[in-house]
C-alpha positions as CSV (number, residue, x, y, z in Angstrom):
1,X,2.3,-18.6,-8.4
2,X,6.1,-18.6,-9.1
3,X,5.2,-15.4,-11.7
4,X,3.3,-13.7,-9.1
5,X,6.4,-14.0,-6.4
6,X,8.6,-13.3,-8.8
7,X,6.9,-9.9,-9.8
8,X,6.6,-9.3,-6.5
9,X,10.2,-9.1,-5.4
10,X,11.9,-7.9,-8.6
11,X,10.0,-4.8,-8.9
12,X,10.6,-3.1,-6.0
13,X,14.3,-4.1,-5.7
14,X,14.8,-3.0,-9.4
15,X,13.3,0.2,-8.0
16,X,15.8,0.5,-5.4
17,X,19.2,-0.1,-7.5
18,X,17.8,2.0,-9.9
19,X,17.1,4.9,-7.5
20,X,20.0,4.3,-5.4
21,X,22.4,5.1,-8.6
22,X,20.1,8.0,-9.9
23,X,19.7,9.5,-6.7
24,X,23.4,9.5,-6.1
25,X,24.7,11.3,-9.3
26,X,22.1,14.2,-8.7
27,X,23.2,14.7,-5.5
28,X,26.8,15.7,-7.1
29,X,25.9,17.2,-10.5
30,X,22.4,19.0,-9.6
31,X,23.4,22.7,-8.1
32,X,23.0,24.1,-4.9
33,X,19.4,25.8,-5.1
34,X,18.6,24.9,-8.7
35,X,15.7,23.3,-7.5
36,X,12.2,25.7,-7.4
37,X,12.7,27.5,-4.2
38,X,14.8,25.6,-2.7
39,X,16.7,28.4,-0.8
40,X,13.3,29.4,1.1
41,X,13.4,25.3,1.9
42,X,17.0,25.6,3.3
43,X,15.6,28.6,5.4
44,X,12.6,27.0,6.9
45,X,14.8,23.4,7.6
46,X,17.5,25.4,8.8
47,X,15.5,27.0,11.5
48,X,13.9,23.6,12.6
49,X,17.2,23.5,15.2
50,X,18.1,27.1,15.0
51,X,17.0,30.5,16.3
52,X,13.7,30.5,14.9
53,X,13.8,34.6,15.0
54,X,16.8,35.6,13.5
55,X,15.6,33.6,10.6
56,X,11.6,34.2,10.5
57,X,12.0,36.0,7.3
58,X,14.0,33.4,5.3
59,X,15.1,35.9,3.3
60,X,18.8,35.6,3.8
61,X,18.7,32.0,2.3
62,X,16.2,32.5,-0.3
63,X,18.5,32.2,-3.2
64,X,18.3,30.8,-6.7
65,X,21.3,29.0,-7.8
66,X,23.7,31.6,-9.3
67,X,24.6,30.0,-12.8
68,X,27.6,31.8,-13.6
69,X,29.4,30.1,-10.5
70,X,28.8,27.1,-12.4
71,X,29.5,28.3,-15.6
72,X,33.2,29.2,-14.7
73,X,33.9,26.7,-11.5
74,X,34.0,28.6,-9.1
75,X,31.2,27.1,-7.2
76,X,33.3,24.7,-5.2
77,X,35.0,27.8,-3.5
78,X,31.6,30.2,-3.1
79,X,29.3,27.0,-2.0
80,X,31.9,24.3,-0.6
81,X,35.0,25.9,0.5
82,X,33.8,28.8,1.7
83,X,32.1,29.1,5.5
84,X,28.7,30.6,6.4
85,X,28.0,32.6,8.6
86,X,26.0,30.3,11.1
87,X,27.6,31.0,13.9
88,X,24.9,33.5,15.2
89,X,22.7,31.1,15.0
90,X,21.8,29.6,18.2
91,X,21.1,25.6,18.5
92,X,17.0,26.1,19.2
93,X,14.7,23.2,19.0
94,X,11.5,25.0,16.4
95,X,9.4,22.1,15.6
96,X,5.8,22.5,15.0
97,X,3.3,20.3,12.8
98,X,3.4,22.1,9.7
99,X,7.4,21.7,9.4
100,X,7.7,17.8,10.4
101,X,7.8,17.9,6.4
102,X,11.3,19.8,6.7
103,X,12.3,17.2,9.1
104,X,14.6,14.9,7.4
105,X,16.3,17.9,5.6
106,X,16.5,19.6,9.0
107,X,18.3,16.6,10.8
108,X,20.5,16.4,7.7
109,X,21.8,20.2,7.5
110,X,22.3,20.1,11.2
111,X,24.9,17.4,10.5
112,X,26.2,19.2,7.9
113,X,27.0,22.5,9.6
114,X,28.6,20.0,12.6
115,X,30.8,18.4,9.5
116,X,31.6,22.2,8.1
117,X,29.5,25.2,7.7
118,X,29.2,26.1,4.8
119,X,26.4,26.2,2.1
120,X,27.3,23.5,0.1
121,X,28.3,21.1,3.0
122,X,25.2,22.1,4.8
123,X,23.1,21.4,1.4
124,X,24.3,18.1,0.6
125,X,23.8,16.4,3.7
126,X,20.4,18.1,4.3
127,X,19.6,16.8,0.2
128,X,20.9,13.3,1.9
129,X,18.5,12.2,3.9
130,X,15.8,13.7,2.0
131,X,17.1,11.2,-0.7
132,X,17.3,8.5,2.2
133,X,13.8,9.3,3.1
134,X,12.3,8.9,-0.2
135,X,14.1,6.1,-1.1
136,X,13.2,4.1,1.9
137,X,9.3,5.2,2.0
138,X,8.8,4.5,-2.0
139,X,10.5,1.1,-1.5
140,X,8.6,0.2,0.8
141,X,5.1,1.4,-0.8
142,X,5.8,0.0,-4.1
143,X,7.2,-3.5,-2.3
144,X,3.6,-3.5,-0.1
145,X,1.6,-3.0,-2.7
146,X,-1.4,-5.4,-4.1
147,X,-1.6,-3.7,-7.8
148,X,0.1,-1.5,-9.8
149,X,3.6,-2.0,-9.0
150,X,5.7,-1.0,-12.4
151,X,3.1,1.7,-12.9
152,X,4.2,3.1,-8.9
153,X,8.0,2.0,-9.3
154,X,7.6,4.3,-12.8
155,X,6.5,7.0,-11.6
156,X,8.9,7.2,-8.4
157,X,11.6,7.3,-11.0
158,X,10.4,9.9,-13.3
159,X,13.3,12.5,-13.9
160,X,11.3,15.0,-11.8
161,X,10.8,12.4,-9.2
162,X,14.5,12.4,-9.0
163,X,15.3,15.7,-8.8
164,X,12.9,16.6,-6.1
165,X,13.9,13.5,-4.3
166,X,17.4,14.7,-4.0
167,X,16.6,18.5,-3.3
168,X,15.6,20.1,0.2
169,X,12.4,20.4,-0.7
170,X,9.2,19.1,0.9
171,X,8.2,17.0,-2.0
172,X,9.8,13.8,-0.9
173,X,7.8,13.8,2.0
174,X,4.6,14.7,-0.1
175,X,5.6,11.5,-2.5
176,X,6.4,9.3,-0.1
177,X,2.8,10.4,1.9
178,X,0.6,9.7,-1.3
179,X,2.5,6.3,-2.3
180,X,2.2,4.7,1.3
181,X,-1.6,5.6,1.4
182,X,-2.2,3.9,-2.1
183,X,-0.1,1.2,-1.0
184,X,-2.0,0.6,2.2
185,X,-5.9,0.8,-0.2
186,X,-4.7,-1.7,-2.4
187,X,-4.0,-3.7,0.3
188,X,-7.2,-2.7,2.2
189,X,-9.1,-3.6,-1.0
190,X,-8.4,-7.0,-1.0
191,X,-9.0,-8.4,2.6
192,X,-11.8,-10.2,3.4
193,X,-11.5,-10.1,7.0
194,X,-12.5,-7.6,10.1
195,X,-9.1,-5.3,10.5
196,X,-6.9,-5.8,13.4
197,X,-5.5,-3.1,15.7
198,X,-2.5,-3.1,13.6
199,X,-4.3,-1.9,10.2
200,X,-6.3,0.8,12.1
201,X,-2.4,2.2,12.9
202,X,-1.6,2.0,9.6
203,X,-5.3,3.8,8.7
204,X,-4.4,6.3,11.6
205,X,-0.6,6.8,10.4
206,X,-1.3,7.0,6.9
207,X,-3.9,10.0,7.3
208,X,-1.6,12.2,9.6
209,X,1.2,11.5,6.9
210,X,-1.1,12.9,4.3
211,X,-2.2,16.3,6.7
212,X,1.2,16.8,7.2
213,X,2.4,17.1,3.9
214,X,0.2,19.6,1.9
215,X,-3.8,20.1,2.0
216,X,-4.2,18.9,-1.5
217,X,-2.9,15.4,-0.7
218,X,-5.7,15.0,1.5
219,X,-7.9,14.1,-1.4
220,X,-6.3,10.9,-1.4
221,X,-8.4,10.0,2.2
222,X,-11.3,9.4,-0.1
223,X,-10.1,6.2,-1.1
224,X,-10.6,5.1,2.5
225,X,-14.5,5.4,2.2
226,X,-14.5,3.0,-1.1
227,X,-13.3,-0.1,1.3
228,X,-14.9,-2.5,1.7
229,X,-17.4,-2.3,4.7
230,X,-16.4,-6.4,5.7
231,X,-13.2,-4.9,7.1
232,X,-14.9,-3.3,9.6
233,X,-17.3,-5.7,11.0
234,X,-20.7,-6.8,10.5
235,X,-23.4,-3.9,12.5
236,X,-25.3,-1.0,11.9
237,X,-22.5,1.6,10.2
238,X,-21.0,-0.6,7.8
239,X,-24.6,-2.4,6.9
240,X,-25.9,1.2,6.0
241,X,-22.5,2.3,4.1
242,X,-23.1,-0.9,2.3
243,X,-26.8,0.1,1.2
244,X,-25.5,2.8,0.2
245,X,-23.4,2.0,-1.8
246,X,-25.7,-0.3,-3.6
247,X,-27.8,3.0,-4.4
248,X,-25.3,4.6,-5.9
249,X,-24.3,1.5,-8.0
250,X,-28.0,1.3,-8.9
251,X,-28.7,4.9,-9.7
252,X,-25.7,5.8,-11.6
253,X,-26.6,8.7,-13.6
254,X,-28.1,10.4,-10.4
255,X,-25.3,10.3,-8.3
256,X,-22.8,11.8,-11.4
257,X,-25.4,14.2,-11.4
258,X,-26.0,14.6,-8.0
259,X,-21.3,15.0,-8.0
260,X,-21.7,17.6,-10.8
261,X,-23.9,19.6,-8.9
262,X,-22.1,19.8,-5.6
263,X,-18.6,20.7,-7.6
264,X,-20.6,23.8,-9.5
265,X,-21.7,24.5,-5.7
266,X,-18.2,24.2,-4.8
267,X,-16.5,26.3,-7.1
268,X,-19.7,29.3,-6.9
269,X,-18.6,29.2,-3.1
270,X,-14.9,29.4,-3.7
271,X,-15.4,32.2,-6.4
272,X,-17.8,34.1,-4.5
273,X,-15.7,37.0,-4.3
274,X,-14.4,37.1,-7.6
275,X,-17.1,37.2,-10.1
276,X,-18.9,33.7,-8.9
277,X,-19.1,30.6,-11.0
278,X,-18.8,31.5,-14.3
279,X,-15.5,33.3,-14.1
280,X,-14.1,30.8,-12.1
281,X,-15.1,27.9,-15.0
282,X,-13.6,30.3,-17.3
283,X,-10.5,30.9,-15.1
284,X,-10.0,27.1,-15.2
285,X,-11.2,26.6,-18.8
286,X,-8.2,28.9,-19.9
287,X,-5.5,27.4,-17.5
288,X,-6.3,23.7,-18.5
289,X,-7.6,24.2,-22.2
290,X,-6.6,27.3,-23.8
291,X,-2.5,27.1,-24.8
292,X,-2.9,30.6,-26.3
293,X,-3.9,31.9,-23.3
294,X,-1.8,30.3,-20.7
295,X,1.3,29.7,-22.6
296,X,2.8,27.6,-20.0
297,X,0.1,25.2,-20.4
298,X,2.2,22.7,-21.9
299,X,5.9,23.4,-20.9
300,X,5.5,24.1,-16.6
301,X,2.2,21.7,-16.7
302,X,2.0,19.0,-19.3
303,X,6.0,18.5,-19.6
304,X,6.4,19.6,-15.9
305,X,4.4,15.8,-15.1
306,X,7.1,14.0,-16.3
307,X,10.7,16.6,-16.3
308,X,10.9,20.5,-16.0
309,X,14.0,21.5,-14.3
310,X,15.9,23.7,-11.9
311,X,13.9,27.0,-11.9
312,X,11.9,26.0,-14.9
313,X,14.8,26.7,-17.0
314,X,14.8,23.7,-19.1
315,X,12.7,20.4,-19.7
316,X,12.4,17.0,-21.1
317,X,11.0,17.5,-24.9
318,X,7.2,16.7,-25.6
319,X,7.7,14.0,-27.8
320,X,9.6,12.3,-25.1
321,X,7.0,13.5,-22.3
322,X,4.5,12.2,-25.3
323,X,6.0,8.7,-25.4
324,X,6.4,8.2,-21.7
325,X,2.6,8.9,-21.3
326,X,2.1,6.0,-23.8
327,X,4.7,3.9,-22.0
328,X,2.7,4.5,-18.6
329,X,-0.4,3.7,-20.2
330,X,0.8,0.6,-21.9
331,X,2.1,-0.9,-18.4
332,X,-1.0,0.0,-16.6
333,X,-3.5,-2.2,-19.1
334,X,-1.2,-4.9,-19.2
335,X,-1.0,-5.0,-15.2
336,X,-1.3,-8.3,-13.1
337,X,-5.2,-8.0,-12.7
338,X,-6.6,-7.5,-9.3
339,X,-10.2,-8.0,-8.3
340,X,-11.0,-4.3,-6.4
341,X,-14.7,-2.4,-5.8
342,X,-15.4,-0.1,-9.4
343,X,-15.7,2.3,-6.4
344,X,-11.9,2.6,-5.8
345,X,-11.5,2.8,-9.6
346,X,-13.5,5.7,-10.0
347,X,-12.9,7.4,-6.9
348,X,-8.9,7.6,-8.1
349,X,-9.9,9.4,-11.0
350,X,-12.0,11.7,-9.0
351,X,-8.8,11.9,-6.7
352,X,-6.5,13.1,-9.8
353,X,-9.3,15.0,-11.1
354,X,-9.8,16.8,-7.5
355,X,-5.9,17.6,-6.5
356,X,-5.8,19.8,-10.0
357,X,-8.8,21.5,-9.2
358,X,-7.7,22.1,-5.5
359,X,-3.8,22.8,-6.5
360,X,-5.2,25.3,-9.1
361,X,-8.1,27.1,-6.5
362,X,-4.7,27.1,-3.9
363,X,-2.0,29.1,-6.8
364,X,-4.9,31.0,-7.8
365,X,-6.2,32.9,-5.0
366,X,-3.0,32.3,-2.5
367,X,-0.3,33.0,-5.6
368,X,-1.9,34.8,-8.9
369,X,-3.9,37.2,-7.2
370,X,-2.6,37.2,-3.7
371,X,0.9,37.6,-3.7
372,X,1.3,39.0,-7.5
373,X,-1.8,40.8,-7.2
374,X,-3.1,40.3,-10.6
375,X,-6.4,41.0,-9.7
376,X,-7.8,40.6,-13.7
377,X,-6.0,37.4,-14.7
378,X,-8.3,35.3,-16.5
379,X,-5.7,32.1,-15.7
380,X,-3.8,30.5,-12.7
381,X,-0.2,31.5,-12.5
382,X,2.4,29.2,-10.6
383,X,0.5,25.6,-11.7
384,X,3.6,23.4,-12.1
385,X,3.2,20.0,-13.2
386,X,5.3,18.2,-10.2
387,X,2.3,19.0,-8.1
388,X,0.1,16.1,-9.9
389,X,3.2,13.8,-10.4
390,X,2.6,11.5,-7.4
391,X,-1.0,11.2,-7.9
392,X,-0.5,9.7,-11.1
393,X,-1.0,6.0,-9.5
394,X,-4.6,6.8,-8.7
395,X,-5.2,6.8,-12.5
396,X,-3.1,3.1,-12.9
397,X,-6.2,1.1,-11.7
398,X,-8.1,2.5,-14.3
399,X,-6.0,0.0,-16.3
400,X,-8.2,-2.7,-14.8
401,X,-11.0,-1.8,-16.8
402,X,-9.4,-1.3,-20.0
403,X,-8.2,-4.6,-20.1
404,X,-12.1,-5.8,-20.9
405,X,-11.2,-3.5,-24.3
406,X,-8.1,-3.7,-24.8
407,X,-5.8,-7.0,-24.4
408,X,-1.9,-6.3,-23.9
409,X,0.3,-8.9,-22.7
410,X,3.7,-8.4,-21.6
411,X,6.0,-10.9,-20.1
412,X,7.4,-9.9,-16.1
413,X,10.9,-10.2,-18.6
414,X,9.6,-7.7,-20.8
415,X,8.1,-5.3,-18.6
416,X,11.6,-5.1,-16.7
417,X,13.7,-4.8,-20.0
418,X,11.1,-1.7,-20.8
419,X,11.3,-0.2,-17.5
420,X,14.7,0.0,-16.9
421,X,15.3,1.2,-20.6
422,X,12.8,3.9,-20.0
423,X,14.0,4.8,-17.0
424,X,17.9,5.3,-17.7
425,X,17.2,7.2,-20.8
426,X,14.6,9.4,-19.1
427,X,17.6,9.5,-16.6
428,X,20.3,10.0,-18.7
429,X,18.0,12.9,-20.4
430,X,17.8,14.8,-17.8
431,X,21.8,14.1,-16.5
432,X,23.0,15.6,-19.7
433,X,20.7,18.9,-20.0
434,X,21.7,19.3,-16.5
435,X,25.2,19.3,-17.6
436,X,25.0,21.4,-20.5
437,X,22.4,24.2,-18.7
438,X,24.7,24.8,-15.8
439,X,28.0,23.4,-17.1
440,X,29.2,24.4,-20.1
441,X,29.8,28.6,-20.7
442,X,26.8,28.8,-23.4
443,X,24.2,26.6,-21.9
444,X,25.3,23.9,-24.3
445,X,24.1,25.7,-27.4
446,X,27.2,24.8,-29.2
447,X,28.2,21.9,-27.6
448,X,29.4,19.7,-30.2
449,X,31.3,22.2,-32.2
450,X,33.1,22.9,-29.1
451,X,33.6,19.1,-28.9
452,X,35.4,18.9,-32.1
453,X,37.7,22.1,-31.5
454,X,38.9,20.2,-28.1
455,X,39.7,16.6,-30.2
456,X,41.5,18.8,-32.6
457,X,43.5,20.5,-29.8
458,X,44.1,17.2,-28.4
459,X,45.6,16.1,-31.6
């Protein structure tokens, strides 16, 4: 019991130091708009409590970060010293439900320009409470949660985590929206008693969090039909959701057949107009499987799970992203077991399995052939590997099974020592190529030679 309460409360306030530091040095060494598209998410916050006209296009603040400026310091007088011009901008209240995402950034930036208008000021505070925000919601996900703790807190503190986290994009929001619903099943899971009016909130809260932040997280409201049908009283429905259930459980091999069928259905109807099933299987076959063919496979998808940065401009190496994935999997068999339905089990690997396909149907027919037009691509262009990051703790239950076949046992002690050494060099990783990228005149290609010419000029 002592274990158990211990677990409990160190996880999720080792979590929170940890994040608290990280968070913090990004928001000082990452540039202004080095991260994907952030200048298009500084355009649609900004407008949030400005003149929603004089900004519709976005396209005045739809800048990548200008390297040089970093290269030769004079970023602090483009980005910090130097003023905007805001002034035009009239105070105008532009909410509407597909922004509330932009929110925190919004309310952040709005103090900022109060502070001092200009870009960088403006930037900072904005990346602020977006940092605030995702602290705060991860916290309080990973500190609710029934099961996979270390596997949650690990994830949250991946080195892409971090840089989104303190960024003005949307993808704190998204993070925080997928963690708080996994939070709430696992707790959901393991009651054995009718809900109350308060977990109904949390039911009704969780699933407008999810619509609110992108379509794709969505998927995750099919961990709501795995609960358990006690939780919702004893009558008609829930005796009938229970049957069937039991039919499914029974008839195994016909309901993965029956699932097989419907996605083939699926994706003829989504590829209707553009050359029906097979293509599309082939269009997927060669994004997911063929490295010859899509050559970002591994560096924007694979290595983009786990740490591709700025504008895709450099990443953590694979045989780091390699060893993480082991780490991740380690912690996830040797997790404090938790007796849950097979049902949710299964249904998070359909989850992961689902938000790839539904990300890659979404950058296929919205991105590769919609807005670059290329109308004979035999791949999805614009997958990045950020996109699945959060979703990642659907797969940690599947730890629960493995244990039957495959016994790891790793002291609470342990487990934090690994964590926190994992996560500080991941950290520290990431810190340093940041550096060297934007920092140093030659992207850090000659780093240490430089190094020794400045010791000898010192002596």
């Amino acid at each position: 019991m002592q274990v158990t309460e211990n677990r409990v409360n160190q996880v999720p306030n080792i979590f929170l130091i940890l994040i608290t530091i990280f968070g913090s040095i990004t928001l000082f060494v990452q540039p202004f708009f080095s991260a994907p598209d952030e200048g298009t998410h500084f355009g649609i916050a900004y407008t949030i409590f400005h003149d929603g006209k004089s900004n519709s296009e976005f396209g005045r603040y739809a800048l990548p970060v200008d390297v040089a400026n970093y290269r030769n310091g004079s970023f602090v007088s483009k980005y910090v010293v130097e003023k905007g011009d805001f002034k035009k901008n009239k105070l105008e209240f532009n909410l509407s439900y597909k922004k509330i995402q932009y929110l925190p950034q919004a309310v952040g930036m709005l103090i900022g320009e109060m502070i001092y208008p200009s870009f960088g000021v403006i930037m900072f505070f904005g990346r602020l409470i977006n940092l605030i925000l995702y602290i705060c919601g991860m916290y309080f996900a990973i500190k609710k949660a029934k099961t996979a703790q270390w596997i949650m807190a690990i994830v949250a503190l991946f080195p892409i985590s971090i840089q989104q986290a303190a960024s003005l994009s949307y993808d704190p929001f998204f993070f925080v929206a997928i963690f708080l619903a996994f939070s709430l099943v696992t707790n959901l899971s393991t009651k054995k008693e009718p809900l109350t009016v308060k977990w109904y909130a949390y039911i009704v809260g969780s699933v407008m969090m999810l619509f609110l932040a992108k379509s794709s997280a969505l998927a995750m409201g099919l961990y709501f039909m795995t609960l358990p049908m006690v939780l919702f009283g004893n009558n008609y429905f829930t005796q009938t959701i229970d049957k069937i259930w039991k039919l499914c459980d029974k008839y195994k091999k016909t309901v993965i057949l029956l699932g097989i069928l419907v996605f083939l259905l699926f994706l003829r109807y989504e590829f209707r107009d553009y050359g029906g099933l097979l293509k599309g299987s082939q269009i997927l076959l060669n994004t997911f499987t063929r490295a010859d063919i899509q050559q970002n496979l591994d560096s924007l998808l694979t290595s983009g799970i786990i740490g591709n940065f700025g504008w895709l401009n450099y990443r953590l190496p694979e045989w780091l992203v390699i060893i993480d994935f082991i780490f991740l999997t380690i912690m996830a068999i040797s997790e404090k077991h938790v007796d849950i339905k097979k049902r949710m089990i299964v249904t998070g690997g359909i989850i992961y399995f689902l938000n790839i396909i539904l990300v890659s149907l979404v950058m296929y027919f919205e991105w590769t052939i919609g807005r670059l037009k290329m109308l004979d691509n035999l791949f999805v262009e614009g997958n990045q590997g950020r996109y699945y990051t959060p979703f990642l703790i659907c797969l940690a239950p599947i730890g629960l099974i493995l244990q039957k076949y495959i016994k790891i046992e790793i002291s609470e002690s342990n487990k934090k020592i690994m964590y926190i050494g994992f996560s500080v060099f991941n950290f520290i990783y990431f810190i340093v190529l940041t550096l060297l990228y934007y920092y140093t005149n030659d992207g850090g290609v000659n780093f240490l030679p430089h190094m020794g010419d400045l010791i000898k000029g010192i002596n």
